[in-house]
C-alpha positions as CSV (number, residue, x, y, z in Angstrom):
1,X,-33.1,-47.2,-1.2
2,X,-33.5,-44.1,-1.2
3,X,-31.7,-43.0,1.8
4,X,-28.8,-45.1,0.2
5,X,-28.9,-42.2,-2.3
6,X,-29.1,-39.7,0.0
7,X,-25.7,-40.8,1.8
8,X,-24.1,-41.9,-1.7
9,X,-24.9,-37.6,-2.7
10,X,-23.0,-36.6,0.7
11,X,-20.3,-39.1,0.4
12,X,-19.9,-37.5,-3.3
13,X,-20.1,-33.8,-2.0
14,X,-17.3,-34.7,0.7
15,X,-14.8,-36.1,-1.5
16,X,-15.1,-33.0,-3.2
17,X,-14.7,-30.6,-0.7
18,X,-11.8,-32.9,0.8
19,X,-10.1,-31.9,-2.6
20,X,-11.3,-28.4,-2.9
21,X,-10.6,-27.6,0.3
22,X,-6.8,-27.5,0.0
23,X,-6.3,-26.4,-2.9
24,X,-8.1,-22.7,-1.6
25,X,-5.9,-22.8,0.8
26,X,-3.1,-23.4,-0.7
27,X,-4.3,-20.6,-3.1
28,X,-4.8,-18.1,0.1
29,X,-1.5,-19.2,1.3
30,X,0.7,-18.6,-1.4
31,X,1.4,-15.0,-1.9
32,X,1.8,-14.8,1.8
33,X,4.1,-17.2,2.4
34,X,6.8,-15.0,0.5
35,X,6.5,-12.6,2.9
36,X,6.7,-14.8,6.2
37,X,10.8,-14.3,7.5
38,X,11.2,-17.0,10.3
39,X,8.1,-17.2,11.2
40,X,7.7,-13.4,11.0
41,X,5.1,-12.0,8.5
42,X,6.9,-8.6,6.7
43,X,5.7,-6.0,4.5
44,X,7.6,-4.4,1.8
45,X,9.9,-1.7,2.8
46,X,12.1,-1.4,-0.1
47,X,13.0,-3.5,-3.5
48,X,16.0,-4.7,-5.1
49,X,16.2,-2.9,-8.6
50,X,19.0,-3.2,-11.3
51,X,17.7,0.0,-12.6
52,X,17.3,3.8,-10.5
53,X,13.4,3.6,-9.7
54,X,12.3,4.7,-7.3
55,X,8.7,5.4,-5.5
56,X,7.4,8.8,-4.0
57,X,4.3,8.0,-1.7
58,X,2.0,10.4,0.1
59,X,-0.6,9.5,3.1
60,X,-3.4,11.3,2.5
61,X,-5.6,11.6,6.0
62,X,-5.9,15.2,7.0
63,X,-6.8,17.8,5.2
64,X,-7.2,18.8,1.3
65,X,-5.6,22.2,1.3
66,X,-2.0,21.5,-0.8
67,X,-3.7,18.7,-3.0
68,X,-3.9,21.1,-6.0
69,X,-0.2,22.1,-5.3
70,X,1.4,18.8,-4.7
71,X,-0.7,17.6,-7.9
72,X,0.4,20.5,-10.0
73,X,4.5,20.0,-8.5
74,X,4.2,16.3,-10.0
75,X,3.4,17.4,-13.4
76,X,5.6,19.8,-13.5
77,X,8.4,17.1,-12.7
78,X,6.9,14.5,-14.4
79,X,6.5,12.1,-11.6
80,X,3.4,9.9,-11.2
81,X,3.1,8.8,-7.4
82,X,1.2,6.7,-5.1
83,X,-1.4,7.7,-2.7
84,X,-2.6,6.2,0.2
85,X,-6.0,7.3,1.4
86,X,-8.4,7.0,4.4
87,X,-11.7,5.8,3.3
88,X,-12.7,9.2,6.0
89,X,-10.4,11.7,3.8
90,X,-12.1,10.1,0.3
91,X,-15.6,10.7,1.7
92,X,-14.8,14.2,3.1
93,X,-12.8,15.1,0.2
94,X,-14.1,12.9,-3.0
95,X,-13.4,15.9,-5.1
96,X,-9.3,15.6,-4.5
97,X,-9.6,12.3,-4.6
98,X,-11.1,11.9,-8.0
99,X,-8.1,14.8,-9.2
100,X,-5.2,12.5,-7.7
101,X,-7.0,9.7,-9.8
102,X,-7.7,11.6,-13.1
103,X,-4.1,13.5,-13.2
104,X,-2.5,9.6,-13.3
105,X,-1.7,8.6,-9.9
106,X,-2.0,5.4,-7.9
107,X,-4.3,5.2,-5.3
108,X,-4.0,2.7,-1.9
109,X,-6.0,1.6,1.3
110,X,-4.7,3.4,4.2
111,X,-7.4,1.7,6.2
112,X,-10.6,3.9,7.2
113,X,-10.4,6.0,9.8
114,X,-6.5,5.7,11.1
115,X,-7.4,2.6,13.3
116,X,-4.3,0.7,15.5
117,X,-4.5,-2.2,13.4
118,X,-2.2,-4.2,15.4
119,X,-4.8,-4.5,18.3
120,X,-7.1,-5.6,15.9
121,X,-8.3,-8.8,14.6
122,X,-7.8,-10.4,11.4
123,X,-12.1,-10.0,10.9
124,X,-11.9,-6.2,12.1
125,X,-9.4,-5.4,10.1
126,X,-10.6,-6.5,6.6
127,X,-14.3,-5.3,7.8
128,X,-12.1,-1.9,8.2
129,X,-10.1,-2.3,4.8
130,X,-13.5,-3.6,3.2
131,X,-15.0,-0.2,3.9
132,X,-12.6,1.7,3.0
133,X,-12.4,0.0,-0.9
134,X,-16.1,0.9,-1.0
135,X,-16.0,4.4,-0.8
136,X,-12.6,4.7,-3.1
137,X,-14.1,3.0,-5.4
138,X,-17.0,4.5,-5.6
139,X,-15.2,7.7,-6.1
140,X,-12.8,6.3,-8.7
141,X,-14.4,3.4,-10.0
142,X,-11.7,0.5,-9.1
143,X,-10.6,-0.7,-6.0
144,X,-7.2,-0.6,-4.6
145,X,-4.6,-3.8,-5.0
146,X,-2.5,-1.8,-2.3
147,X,-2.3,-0.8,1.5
148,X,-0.6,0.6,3.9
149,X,-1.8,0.7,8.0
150,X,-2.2,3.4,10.2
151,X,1.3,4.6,11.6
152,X,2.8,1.5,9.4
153,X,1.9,-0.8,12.9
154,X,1.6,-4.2,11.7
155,X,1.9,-7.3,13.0
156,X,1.9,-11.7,11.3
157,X,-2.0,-10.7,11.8
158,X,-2.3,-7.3,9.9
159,X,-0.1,-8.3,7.0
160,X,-2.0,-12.2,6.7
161,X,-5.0,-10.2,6.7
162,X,-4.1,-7.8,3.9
163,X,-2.6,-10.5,2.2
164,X,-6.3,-12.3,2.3
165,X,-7.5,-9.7,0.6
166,X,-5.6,-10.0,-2.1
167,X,-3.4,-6.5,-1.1
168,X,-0.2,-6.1,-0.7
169,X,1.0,-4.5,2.4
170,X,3.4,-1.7,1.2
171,X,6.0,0.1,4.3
172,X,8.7,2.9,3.0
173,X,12.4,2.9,3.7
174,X,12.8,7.0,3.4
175,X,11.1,9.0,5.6
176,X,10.5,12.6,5.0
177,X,8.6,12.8,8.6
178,X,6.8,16.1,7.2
179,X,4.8,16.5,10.2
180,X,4.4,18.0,13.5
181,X,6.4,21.1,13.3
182,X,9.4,19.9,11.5
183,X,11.1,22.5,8.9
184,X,11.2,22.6,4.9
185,X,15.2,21.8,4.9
186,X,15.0,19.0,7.4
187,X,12.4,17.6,5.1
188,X,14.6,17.9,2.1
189,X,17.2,16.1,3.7
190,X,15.8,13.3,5.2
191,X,14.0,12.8,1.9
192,X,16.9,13.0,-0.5
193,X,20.4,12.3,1.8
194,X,19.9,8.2,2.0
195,X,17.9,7.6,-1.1
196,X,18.3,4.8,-3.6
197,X,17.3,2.9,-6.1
198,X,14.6,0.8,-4.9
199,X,13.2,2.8,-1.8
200,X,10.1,4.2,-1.7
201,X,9.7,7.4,0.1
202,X,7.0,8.7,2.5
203,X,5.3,12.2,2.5
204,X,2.0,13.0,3.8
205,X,-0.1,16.1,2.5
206,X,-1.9,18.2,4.6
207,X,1.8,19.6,6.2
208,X,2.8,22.7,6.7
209,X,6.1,22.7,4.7
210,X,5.5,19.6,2.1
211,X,3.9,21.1,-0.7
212,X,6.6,24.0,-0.2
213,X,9.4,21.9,-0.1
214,X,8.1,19.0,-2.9
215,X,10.0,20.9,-6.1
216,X,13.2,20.7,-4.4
217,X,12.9,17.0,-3.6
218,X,11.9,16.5,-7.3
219,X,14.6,18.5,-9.0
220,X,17.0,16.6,-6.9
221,X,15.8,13.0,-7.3
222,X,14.9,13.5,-10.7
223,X,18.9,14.2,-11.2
224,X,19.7,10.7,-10.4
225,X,16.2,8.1,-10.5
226,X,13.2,7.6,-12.6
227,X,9.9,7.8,-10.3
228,X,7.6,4.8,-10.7
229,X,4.4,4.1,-9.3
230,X,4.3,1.3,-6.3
231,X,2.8,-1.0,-8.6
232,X,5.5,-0.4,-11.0
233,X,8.2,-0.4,-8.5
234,X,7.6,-3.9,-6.6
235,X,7.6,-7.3,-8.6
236,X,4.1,-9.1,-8.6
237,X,5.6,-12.5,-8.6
238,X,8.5,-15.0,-8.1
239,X,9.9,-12.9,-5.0
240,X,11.2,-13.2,-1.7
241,X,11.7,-10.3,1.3
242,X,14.1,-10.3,3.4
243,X,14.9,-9.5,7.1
244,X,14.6,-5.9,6.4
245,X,11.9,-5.8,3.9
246,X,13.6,-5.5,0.4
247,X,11.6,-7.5,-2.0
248,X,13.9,-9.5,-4.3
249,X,13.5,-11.3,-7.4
250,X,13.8,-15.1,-6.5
C-alpha cells in the first residue's frame, strides 16, 4: 500500500511538471522569438519612431579621464544618455560610475572584461554577463535590463543568451568610430551626417577627441531630435525587427 502512494505522489508531480514545463518555456521563448529573422537571431540596431528621438550611447571600457567632461557636456545640452560598462571599468572606476548614475543616465552590460562573445557559449556568456551585473550593481544599486557585446560580435547564441537573461541586446546604427587616431571633424561627421530619428549613436569615452568634439554633436542634433535614453527609445513590447535591425511596432 504504501508504495502505491509513493508512485500515486510521482505520478502527481509528473503531470505537473509535464504542464509546467512548457509553459517556462514558452515564457523563455517569447521575447526572443521577435528578434529571430529567418532563422537568424538580431539585435536592435535602430527603431522606427513617428517622433525625432533619438539615442546617444557611450562604451565605457578604458579609462576615466573625460567622464567629468562628457557628464558636464550632457547637462549643459540637456541630454540624458546610455552607458554601457565593463564590469572591469566599474570596479576600477566605481567612483565615475556612481556620477554617470547619480547625474541621470542609463547604465548597460557591456559584458566583463571585453570578451569575443561569439566564440563563447551560451553558459560562459551569462557566467560573463552575471558578473558583470554584480559589480554594477553593487555600485549603483540595480542591475542593468540592457547589453551590448564586446566589438558588437554576436551570433543566434549571444543574443538567445542575453535574451535568457532577460536583456535586451542593443547594436547602434551611427557610428562615430572615436577611436584609434581618428580626428574631432571626422567624428562630427560621421556622428551627425546620416542621423535620424530612431538611430542610436555610438561614442566611446576614454578618446582622444570625444569629449572635445561632444558639444558640437549636441548643438547640432539637438537642432533637429529630442535625445532619449535606450530604454525610452526602443518599445518593450508588441514588436518585430527586421532584416536590418529596426525595431517596429507590430
Amino acid at each position: 500500500m504504501r508504495f502505491v502512494v509513493i508512485k500515486a505522489k510521482y505520478l502527481v508531480i509528473a503531470a505537473a511538471a509535464a504542464i509546467l514545463i512548457p509553459i517556462i518555456c514558452v515564457t523563455l521563448n517569447k521575447s526572443a522569438e521577435v528578434f529571430n529573422v529567418n532563422g537568424r537571431e538580431i539585435p536592435i540596431y535602430s527603431v522606427e519612431r513617428d517622433d525625432n528621438k533619438i539615442a546617444l550611447t557611450f562604451d565605457c571600457a578604458w579609462n576615466d579621464d573625460d567622464i567629468d567632461q562628457i557628464l558636464d557636456t550632457l547637462d549643459e545640452y540637456d541630454c540624458k544618455a546610455t552607458f554601457f560598462v565593463l564590469g572591469s571599468w566599474a570596479e576600477k572606476y566605481s567612483e565615475s560610475l556612481a556620477k554617470i548614475k547619480n547625474r541621470g543616465h542609463e547604465i548597460g552590460n557591456h559584458s566583463y572584461n571585453h570578451a569575443d562573445y561569439t566564440k563563447l557559449s551560451a553558459e560562459q556568456i551569462c557566467a560573463d554577463l552575471r558578473k558583470a551585473d554584480e559589480i554594477i550593481e553593487n555600485i549603483i544599486g540595480e542591475t542593468p535590463s540592457l547589453m551590448r557585446a564586446p566589438s558588437g560580435g554576436y551570433n543566434n547564441t549571444v543574443v538567445t543568451a542575453a535574451e535568457g537573461m532577460g536583456k535586451t541586446y542593443i547594436q547602434w546604427s551611427v557610428d562615430g568610430i572615436d577611436y584609434g587616431d581618428t580626428d574631432a571633424q571626422s567624428i562630427f561627421e560621421r556622428s551627425t551626417s546620416k542621423t535620424g530619428a530612431g538611430d542610436i549613436i555610438l561614442l566611446h569615452n576614454g578618446t582622444e577627441h570625444t569629449a572635445e568634439i561632444l558639444p558640437r554633436i549636441l548643438e547640432t542634433l539637438g537642432k533637429n531630435y529630442e535625445f532619449a535614453t535606450v530604454s525610452e527609445l526602443i518599445y518593450s513590447e508588441n514588436f518585430v525587427i527586421d532584416n536590418n535591425g529596426c525595431q517596429r511596432k507590430k
